[in-house]
C-alpha positions as CSV (number, residue, x, y, z in Angstrom):
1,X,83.7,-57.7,202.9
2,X,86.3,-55.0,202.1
3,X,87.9,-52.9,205.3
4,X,86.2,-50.1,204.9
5,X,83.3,-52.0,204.5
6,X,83.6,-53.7,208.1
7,X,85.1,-50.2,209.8
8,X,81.9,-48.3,208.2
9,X,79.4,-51.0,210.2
10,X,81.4,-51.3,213.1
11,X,81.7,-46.9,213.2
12,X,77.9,-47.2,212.5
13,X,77.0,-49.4,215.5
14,X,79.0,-47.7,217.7
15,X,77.4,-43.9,216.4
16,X,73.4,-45.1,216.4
17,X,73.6,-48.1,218.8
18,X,76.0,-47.6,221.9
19,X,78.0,-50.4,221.4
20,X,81.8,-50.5,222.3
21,X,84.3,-50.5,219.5
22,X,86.2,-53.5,220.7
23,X,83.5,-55.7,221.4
24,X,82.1,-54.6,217.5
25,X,84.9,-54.6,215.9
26,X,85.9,-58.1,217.3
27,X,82.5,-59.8,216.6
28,X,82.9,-58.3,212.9
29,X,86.2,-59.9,212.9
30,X,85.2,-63.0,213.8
31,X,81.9,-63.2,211.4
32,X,83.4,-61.8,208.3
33,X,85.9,-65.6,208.1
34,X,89.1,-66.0,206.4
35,X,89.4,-61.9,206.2
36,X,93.1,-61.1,204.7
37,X,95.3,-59.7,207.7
38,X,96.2,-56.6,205.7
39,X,92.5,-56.2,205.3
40,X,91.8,-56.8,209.2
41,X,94.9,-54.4,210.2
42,X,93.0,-51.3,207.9
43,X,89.8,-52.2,209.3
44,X,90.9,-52.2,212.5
45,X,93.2,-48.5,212.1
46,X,89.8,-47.5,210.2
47,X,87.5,-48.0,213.1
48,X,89.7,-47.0,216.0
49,X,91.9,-44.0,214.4
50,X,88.5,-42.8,212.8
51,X,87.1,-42.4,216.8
52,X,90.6,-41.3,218.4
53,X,89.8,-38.1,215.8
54,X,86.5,-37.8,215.4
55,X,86.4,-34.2,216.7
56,X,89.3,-33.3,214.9
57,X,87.3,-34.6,212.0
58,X,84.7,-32.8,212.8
59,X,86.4,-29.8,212.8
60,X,87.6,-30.2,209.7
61,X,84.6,-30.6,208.2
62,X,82.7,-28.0,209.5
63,X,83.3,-25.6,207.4
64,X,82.0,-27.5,204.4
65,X,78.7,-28.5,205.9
66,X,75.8,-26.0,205.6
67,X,74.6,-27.3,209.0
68,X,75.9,-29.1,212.1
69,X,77.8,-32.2,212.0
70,X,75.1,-33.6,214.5
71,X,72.8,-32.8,212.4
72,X,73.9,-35.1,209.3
73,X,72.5,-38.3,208.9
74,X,74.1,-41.0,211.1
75,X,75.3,-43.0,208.3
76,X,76.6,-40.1,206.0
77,X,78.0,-38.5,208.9
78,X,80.6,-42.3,209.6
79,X,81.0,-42.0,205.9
80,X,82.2,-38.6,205.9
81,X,84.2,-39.2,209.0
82,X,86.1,-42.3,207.3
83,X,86.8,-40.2,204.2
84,X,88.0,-37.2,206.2
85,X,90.2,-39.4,208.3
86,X,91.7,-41.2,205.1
87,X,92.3,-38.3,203.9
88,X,94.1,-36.1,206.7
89,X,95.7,-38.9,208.8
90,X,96.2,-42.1,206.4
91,X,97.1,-40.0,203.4
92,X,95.0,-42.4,200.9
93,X,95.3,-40.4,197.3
94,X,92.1,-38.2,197.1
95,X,90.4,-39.7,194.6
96,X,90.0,-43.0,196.3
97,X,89.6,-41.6,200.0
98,X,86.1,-39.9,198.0
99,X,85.1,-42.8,196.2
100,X,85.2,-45.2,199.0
101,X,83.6,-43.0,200.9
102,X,80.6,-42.2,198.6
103,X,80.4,-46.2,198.3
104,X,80.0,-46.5,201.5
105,X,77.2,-43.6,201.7
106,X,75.8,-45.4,198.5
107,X,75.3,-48.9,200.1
108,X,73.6,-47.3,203.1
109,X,70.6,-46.9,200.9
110,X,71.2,-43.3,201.1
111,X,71.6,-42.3,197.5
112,X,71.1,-38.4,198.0
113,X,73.6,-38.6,200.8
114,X,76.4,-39.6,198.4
115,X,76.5,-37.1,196.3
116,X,76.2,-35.0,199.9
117,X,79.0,-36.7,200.8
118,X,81.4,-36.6,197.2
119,X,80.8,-32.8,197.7
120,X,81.9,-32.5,201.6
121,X,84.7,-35.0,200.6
122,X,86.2,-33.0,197.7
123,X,86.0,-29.8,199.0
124,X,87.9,-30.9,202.2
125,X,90.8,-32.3,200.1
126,X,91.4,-28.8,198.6
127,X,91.7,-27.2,201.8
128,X,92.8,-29.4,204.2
129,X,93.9,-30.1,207.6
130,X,93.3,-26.4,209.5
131,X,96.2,-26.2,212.0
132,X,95.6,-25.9,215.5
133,X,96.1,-22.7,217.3
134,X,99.7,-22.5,219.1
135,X,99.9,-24.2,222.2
136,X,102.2,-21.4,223.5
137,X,99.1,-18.8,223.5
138,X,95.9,-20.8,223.6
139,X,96.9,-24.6,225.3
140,X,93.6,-25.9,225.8
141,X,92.5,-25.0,222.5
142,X,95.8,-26.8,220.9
143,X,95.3,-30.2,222.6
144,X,91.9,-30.3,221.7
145,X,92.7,-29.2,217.9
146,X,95.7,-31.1,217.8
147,X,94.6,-34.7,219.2
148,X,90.9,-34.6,218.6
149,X,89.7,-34.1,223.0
150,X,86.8,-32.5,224.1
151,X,87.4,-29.1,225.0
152,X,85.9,-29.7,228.6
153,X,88.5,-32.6,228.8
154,X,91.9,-30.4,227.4
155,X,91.2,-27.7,230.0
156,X,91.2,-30.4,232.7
157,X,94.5,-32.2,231.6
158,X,96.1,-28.9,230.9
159,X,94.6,-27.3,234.4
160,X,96.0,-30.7,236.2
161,X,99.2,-31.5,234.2
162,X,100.3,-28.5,232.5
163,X,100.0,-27.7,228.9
164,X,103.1,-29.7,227.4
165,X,102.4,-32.8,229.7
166,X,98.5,-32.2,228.4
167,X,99.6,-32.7,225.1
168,X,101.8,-35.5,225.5
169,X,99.1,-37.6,227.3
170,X,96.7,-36.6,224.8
171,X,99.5,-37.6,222.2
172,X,99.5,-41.3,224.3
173,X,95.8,-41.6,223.9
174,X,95.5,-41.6,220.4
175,X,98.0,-44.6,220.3
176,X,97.0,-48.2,220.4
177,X,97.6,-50.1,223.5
178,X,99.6,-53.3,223.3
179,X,97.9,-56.7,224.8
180,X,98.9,-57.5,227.8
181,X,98.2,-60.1,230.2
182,X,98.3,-61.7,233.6
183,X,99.4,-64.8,234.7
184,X,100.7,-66.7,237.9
185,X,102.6,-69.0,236.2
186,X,104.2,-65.9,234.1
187,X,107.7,-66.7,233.7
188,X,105.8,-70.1,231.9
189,X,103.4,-68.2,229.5
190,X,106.3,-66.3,228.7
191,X,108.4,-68.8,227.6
192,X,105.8,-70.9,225.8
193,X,105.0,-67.5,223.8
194,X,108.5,-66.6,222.8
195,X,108.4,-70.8,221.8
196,X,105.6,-70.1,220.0
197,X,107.6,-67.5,217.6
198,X,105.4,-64.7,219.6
199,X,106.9,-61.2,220.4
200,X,106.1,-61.3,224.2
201,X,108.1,-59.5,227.1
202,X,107.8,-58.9,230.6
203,X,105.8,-56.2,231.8
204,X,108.4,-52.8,233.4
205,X,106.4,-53.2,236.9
206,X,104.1,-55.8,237.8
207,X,105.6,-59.5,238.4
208,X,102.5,-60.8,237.0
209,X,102.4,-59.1,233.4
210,X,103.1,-59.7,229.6
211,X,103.1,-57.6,227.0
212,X,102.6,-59.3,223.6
213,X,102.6,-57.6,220.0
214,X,101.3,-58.4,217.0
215,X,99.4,-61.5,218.1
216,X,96.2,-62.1,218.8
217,X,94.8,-64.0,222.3
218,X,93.3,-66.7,220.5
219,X,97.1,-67.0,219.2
220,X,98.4,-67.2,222.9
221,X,95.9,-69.0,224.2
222,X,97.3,-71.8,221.3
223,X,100.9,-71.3,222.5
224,X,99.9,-71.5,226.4
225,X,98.1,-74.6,226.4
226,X,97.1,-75.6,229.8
227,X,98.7,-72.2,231.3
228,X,95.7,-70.0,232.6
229,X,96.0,-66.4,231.7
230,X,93.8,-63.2,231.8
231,X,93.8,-60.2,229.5
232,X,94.5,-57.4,232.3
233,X,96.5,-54.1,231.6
234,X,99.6,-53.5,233.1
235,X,98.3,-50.3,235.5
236,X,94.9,-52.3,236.3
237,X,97.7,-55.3,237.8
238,X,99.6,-52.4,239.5
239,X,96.1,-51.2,241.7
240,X,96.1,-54.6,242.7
241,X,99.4,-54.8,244.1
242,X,98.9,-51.2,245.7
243,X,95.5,-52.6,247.2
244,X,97.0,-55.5,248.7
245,X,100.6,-56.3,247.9
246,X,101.6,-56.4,251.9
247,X,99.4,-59.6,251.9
248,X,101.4,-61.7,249.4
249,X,101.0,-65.4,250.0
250,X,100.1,-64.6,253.4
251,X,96.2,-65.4,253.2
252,X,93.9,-62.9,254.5
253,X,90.8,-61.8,253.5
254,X,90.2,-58.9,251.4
255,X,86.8,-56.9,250.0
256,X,86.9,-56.5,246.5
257,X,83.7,-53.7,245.8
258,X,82.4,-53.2,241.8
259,X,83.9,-56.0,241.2
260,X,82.8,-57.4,238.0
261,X,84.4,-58.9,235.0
262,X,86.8,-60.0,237.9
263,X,90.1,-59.1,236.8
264,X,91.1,-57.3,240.1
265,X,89.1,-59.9,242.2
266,X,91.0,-63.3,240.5
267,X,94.7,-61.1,240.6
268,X,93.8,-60.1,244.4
269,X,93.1,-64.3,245.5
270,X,96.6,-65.2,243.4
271,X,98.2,-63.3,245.5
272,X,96.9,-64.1,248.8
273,X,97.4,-67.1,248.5
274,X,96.0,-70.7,249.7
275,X,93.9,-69.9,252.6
276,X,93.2,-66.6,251.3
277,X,89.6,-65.3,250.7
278,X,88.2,-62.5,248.5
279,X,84.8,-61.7,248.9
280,X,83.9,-59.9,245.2
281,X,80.5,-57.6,245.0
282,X,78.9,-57.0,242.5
283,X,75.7,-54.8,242.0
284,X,74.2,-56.9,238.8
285,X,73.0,-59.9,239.1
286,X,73.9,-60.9,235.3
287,X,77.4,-60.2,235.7
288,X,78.1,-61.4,239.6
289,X,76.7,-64.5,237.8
290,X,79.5,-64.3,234.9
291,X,81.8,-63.7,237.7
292,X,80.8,-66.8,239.9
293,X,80.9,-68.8,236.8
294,X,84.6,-67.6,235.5
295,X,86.0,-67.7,239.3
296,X,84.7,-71.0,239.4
297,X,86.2,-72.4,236.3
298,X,89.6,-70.9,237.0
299,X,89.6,-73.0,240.4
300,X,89.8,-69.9,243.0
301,X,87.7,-71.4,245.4
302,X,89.0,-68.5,247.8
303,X,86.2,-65.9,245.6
304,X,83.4,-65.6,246.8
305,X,80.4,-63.5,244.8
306,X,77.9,-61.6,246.4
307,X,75.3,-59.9,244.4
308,X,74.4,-56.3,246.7
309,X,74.5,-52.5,246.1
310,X,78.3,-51.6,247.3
311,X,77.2,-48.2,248.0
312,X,74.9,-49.2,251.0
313,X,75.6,-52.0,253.7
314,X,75.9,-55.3,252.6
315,X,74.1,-57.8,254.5
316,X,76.3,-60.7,256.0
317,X,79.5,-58.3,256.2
318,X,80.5,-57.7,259.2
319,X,82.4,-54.6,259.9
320,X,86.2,-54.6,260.5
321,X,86.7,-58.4,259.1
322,X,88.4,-57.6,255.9
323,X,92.3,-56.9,256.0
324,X,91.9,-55.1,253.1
325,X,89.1,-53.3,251.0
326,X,89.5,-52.4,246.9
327,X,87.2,-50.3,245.6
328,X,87.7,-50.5,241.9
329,X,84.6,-47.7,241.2
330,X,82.4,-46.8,238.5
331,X,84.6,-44.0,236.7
332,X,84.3,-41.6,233.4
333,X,87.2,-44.4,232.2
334,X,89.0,-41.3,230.9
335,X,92.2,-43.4,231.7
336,X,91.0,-46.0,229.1
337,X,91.1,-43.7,225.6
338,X,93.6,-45.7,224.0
339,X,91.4,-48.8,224.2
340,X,87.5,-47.2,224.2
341,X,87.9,-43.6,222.2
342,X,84.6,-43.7,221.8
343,X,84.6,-42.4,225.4
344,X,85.7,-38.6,223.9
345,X,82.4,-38.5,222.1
346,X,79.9,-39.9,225.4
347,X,81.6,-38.3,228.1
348,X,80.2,-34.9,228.9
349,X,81.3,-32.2,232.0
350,X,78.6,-33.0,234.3
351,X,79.6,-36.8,234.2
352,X,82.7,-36.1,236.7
353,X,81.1,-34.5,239.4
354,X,77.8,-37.0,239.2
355,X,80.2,-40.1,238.9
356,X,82.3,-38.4,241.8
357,X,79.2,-38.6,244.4
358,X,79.0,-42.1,243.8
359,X,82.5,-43.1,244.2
360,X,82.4,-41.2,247.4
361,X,79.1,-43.5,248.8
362,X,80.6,-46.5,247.8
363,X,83.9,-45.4,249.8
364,X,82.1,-44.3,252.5
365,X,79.4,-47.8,252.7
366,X,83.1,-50.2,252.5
367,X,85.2,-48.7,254.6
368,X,83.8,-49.5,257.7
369,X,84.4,-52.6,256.9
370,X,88.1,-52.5,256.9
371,X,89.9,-54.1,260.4
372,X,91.2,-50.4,262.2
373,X,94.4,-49.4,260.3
374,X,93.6,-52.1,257.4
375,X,93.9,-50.4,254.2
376,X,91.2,-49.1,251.9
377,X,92.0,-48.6,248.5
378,X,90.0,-46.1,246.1
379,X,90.7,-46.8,242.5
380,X,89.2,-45.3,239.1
381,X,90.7,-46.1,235.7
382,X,90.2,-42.5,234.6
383,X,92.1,-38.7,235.1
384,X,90.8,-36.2,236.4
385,X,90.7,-34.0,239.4
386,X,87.2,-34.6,240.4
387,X,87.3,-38.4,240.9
388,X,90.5,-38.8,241.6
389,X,92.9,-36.4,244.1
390,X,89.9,-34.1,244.8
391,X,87.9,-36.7,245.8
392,X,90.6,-38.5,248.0
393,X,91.1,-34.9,249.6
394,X,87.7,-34.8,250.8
395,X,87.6,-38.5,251.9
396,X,90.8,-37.0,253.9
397,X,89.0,-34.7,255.5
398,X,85.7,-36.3,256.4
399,X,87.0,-39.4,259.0
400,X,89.6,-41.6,256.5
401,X,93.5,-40.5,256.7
402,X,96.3,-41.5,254.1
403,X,98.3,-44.5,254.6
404,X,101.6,-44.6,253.1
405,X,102.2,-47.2,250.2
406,X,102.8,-51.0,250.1
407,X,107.0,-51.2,251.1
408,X,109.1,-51.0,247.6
409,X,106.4,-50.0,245.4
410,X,107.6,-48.3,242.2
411,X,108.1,-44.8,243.1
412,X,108.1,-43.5,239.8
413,X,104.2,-44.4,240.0
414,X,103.6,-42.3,243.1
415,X,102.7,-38.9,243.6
416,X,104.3,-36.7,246.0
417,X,101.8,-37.3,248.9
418,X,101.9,-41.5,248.1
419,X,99.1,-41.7,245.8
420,X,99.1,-44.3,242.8
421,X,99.0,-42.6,239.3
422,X,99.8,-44.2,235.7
423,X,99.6,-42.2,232.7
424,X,100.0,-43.9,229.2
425,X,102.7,-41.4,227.9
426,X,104.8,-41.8,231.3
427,X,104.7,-45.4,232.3
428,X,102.8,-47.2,228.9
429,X,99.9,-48.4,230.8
430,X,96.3,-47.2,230.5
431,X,95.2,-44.2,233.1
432,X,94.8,-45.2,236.9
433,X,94.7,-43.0,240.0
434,X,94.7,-45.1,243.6
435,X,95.0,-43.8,247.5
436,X,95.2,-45.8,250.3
437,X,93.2,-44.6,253.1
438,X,92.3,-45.5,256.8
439,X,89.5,-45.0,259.3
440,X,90.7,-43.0,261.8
């Protein structure tokens, strides 16, 4: 199987079945065998450079389509999307960006499509890239032009950030992310990588973190050995550490709400401690399963799973018993791009304000369940006003005040009023937004 052979059914699954890029491009990966790693590394720039600019794709090829983009057959339309992208963005000669690309239409048992799709193909190498209007006079519509965001989502960086800090996080978002890991033996893993002839460093802010390039996990976990390690961004480490870095080796017991695959709740009971608990809810009974199983073969006896709805009472909690609550909620991910740019083509408007009202119910259910003056962390791996300081202000003003952040946390991750916030083009870490609240 060639590259663009893999990229074109891994684009395909991801256009007509839902799936996530990573997980499909990874099990494609692993079932096309002994692939050439020049051949992997185009597949993999294919898939995810091909999402990162769909819309700017899109655009681009709108005006040699005699209908809708939408309306072009799924298969033609990830054809025509690979060609376009090889064309503008890889700079592949012409002739072969079309070919492939008609190939690709071809094997898809779509033989009227291809010529559909030599024609598209051609008459977009004549013309073109268009250029973006000038951020200057119309900044929403650059950013979205320029780096391939939905409209709705450029006017709510550029609203929230400013235009030039709109771009540059836009900018961010269309680069990969490196792998990164945690660890609690990290100095260890660190040092078994480097042996291991592995580019590996220590993450800028969290204790806990590596940040490996150009090697797999399978190739770390060879060069770890018996070293335990989880794949965890840097800024998903540093909500942690905001959530509950004042109870460091100190045991303690801390909620963890939404808590599934885990990452937050396994960090959150390495840094308590022995002694420490962390009870971990999860609203799916599949997944609190995975999460009793992997907690469980890691050795933290201190989780403990409970499978309940986390925006209602949970039976068996009693309230003020926790020194600290997390809740890690369900978000647009709009902080995640880099790593699911699929996201720009799901996500729609209406999502923030619908996702909002949840986050705020699960807030609201957990944080009675906070000792008085505990902390109770909001988190959301995505950016935006609406889930992130809007919804903080209004959690301000109906019973829950601000508590000031965990003693000598970065400051260059705070806002002004003490509020956690990572952006990839600022700190290199995906997008996070945290507050620490209290009941009153």
């Amino acid at each position: 199987m060639t590259a663009r052979e893999l990229a074109f059914g891994v684009l395909r699954r991801v256009e007509e079945g839902g799936a996530y890029a990573s997980r499909a491009l990874d099990a494609a990966l692993a079932s096309a065998g002994a692939l050439d790693p020049r051949e992997a590394g185009l597949a993999t720039e294919l898939t995810y450079g091909t999402l990162r600019r769909a819309l700017s794709l899109d655009a681009a090829l709108a005006p040699h389509l005699s209908r809708p983009i939408e309306r072009v057959d799924p298969a033609a339309r990830v054809a025509l999307r690979l060609g376009a992208y090889e064309l503008l963005f890889l700079g592949t000669a012409p002739h072969a960006a079309v070919s492939e690309a008609v190939k690709l239409a071809r094997s898809a048992d779509h033989g009227r499509a291809a010529g559909f799709v030599n024609a598209v193909l051609r008459a977009l190498s004549r013309a073109g890239r268009p250029a973006p209007p000038p951020l200057e006079t119309d900044p929403v519509g650059h950013v979205a032009a320029a780096e391939g965001l939905p409209l709705w989502l450029a006017e709510e960086w550029v609203a929230w950030l400013g235009p030039a800090e709109a771009l540059a996080l836009a900018e961010a978002m269309n680069r990969g992310a490196p792998l990164c890991l945690r660890a609690p033996r990290c100095d260890e893993l660190l040092a078994r990588a480097r042996a291991a002839g592995i580019a590996a460093e220590p993450t800028p802010r969290s204790p806990h973190g590596v940040l490996v390039r150009g090697a797999s996990v399978a190739a770390v976990a060879r060069a770890a050995g018996d070293l335990r390690f989880q794949v965890q961004d840097e800024a998903a480490q540093l909500v942690s550490l905001f959530a509950a870095g004042h109870l460091a080796g100190r045991g303690g017991r801390v909620l963890d709400a939404c808590a599934a695959p885990g990452g937050k709740a396994f960090h959150l009971a390495e840094l308590l401690g022995p002694g420490g608990e962390v009870v971990a809810v999860e609203l799916h009974p599949r997944k609190a399963d995975e999460l009793r199983r992997e907690a469980e073969r890691r050795g933290l006896a201190g989780v403990r799973v409970i499978c309940a709805d986390a925006s209602r009472p949970v039976p068996g909690l009693e309230p003020g018993s926790f020194d600290a609550v997390l809740v890690d909620a369900p978000c647009a991910g709009l902080g995640t791009l880099r790593r699911h740019p699929e996201l720009k083509l799901r996500r729609i408007a209406a999502d923030l304000p619908r996702l909002a009202a949840v986050q705020r119910a699960v807030v609201e259910a957990m944080a009675p369940l906070a000792r008085p003056g505990a902390p109770v962390t909001y988190a959301v791996c995505s950016l935006s006003r609406a889930e992130g300081p809007g919804l903080v202000e209004a959690l301000a003003a109906s019973g829950l005040s601000r508590l000031p952040p965990p003693p000598g946390f970065p400051a260059d991750l705070l806002t002004p009023v003490g509020d956690l916030l990572t952006l990839p083009h600022r700190h290199g870490c995906d997008g996070f937004y945290a507050a620490r609240l209290a009941r009153r």
